[in-house]
C-alpha atoms as one frame of an Amber mdcrd trajectory, in Angstrom:
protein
   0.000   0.000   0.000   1.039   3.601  -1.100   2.399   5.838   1.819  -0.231
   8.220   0.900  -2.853   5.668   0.655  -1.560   4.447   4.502  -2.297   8.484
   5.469  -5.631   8.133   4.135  -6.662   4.902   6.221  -4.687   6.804   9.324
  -6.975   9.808   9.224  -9.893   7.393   8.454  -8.983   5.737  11.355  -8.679
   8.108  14.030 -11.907  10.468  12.765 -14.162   7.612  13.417 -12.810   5.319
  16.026 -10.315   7.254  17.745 -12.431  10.827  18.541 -12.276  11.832  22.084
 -16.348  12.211  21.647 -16.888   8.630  22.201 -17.169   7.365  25.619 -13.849
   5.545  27.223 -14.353   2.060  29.295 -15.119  -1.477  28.624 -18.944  -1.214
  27.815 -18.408   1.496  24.858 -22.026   3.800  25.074 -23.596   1.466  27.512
 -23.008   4.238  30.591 -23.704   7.300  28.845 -26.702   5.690  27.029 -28.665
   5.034  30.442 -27.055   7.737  31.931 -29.089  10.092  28.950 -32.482   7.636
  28.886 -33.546  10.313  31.815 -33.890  13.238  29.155 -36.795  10.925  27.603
 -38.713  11.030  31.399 -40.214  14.409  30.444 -40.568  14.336  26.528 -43.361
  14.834  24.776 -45.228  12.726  22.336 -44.213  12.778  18.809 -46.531  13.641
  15.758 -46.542  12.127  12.455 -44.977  16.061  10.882 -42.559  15.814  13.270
 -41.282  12.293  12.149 -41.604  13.340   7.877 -39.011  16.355   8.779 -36.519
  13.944  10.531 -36.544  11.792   7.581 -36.883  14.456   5.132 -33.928  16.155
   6.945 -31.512  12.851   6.795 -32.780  12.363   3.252 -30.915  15.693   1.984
 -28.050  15.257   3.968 -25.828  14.826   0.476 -28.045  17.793  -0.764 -27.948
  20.648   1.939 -25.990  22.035   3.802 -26.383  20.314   7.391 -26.578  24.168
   9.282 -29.219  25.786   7.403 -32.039  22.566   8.796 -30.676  21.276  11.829
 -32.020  23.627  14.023 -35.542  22.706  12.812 -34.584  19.314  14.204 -32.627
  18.993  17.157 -32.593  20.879  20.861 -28.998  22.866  21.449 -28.741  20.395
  24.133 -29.209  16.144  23.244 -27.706  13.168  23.480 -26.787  11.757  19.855
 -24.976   8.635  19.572 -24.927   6.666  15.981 -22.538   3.549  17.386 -19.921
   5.419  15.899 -19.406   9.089  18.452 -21.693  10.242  21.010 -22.131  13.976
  21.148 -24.147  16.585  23.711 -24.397  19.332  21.472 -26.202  20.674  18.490
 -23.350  22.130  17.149 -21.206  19.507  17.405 -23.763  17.230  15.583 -23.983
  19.758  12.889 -19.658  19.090  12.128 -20.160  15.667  12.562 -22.992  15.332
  10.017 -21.584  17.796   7.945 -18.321  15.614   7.793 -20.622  12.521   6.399
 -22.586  14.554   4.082 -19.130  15.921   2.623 -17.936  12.095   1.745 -21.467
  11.458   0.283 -22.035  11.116  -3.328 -26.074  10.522  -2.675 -28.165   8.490
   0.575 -31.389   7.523   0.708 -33.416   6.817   4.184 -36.606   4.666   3.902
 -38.978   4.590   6.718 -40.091   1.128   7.318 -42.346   1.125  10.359 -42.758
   3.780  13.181 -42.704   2.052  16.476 -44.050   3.427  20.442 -43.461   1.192
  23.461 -47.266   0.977  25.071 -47.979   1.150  29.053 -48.552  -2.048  30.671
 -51.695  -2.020  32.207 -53.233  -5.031  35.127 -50.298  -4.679  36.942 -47.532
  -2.616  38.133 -44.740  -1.601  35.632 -41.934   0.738  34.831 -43.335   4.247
  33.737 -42.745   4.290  29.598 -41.258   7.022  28.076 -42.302   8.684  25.341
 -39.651   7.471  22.997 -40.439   6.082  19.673 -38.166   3.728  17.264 -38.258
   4.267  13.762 -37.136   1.078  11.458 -35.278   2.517   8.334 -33.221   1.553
   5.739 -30.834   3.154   4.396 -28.610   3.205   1.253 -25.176   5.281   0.798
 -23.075   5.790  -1.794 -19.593   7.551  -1.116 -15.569   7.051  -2.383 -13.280
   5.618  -0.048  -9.374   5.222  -1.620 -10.381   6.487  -4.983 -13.216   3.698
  -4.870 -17.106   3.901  -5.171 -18.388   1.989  -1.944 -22.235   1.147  -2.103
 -23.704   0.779   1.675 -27.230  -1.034   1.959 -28.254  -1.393   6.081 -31.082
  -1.722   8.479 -31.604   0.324  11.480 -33.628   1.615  14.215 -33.372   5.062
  15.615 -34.710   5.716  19.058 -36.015   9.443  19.646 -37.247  11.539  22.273
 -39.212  15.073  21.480 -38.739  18.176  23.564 -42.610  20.194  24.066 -41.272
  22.441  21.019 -40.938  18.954  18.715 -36.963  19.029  18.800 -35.207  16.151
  18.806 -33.394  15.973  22.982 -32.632  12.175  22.868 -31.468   9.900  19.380
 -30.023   6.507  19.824 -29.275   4.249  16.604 -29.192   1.078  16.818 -27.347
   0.058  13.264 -24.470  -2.912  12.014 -21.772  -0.388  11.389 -19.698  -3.335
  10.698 -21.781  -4.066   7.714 -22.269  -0.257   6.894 -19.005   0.636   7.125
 -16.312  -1.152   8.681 -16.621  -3.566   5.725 -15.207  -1.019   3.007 -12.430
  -0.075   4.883  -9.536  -1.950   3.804  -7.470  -3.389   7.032 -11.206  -3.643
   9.133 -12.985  -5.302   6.406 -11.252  -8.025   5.326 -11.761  -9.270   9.324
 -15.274  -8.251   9.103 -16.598 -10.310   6.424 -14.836 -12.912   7.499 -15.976
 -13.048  11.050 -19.838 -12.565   9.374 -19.492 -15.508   6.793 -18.322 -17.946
   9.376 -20.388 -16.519  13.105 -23.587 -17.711  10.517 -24.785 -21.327  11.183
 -24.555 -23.477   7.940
């Protein structure tokens, strides 16, 4: 491999494992993920216009530029983590996105199903939140090394609504090892191979 090609990966590397924005320890997210479930105690419900412009808005995300929208969808102050950083800030979602969109040749997100946890009822249970999960697929096309890479995954994104319809609270729950890990050349040699062979024959 070219030095300059080795640079590439390096950068590669460190931008989206290696970014002081993802929590430190043994269980990854896990802390700061229950730690931020309590913004989601006061949230309000969401509506289905409230649900169009968060797809709408990660459906242009090759298109527009990330700062002129993304204060029509998320609070100055949330919890964001895609399984790849976690960031508390608007702004510092808005350079993070804005980083993806800029290695984007075009992305598609497809709503599959919209789904809210209901409240037990006959006997005594946990309050629910008033989170919902939204099923999606999605399909990205970027270059990576000078090569067209073609991304086709599942996930579910779990969101909590301030009282103004902002987004406080998003958790994704996506294979990044399929979505991404798997075009990068030292990761995703290990990748596929760990997929083909973890699958029962």
């Amino acid at each position: 491999m070219k030095t300059d090609q080795l640079l590439v990966l390096l950068v590669l590397t460190i931008a989206l494992w290696g970014c002081s924005s993802t929590p430190a320890g043994p269980y990854g997210y896990t802390a700061s993920y229950f730690e931020a479930r309590s913004l989601c105690d006061d949230a309000s419900p969401a509506d289905n216009q409230q649900i169009e412009r968060f797809m709408q808005f990660y459906n242009q995300l090759s298109n527009a530029p990330v700062k002129q929208h993304i204060a029509d969808i998320y609070a100055p102050d949330i919890y964001f983590n895609d399984t790849l950083v976690t960031l508390t800030s608007r702004d510092s979602l808005a350079s993070h996105l804005q980083a993806t969109a800029d290695n984007l040749e075009r992305m598609s997100v497809t709503l599959l199903d919209v789904l809210q946890p209901m409240t037990s009822k006959g006997h005594e249970a946990a309050p629910q939140s008033q989170a919902i999960y939204l099923l999606w697929e999605m399909e990205a096309q970027f270059s990576l090394l000078g090569k067209k890479r073609l991304s086709h995954t599942l996930g579910i994104s779990q969101l909590c609504f301030n009282d103004q319809g902002l987004v406080i609270f998003h958790q994704d729950f996506w294979d990044s090892s399929q979505g991404l890990d798997q075009h990068l050349p030292l990761l995703g040699p290990p990748t596929r191979w760990l997929r083909q062979h973890s699958t029962p024959h």
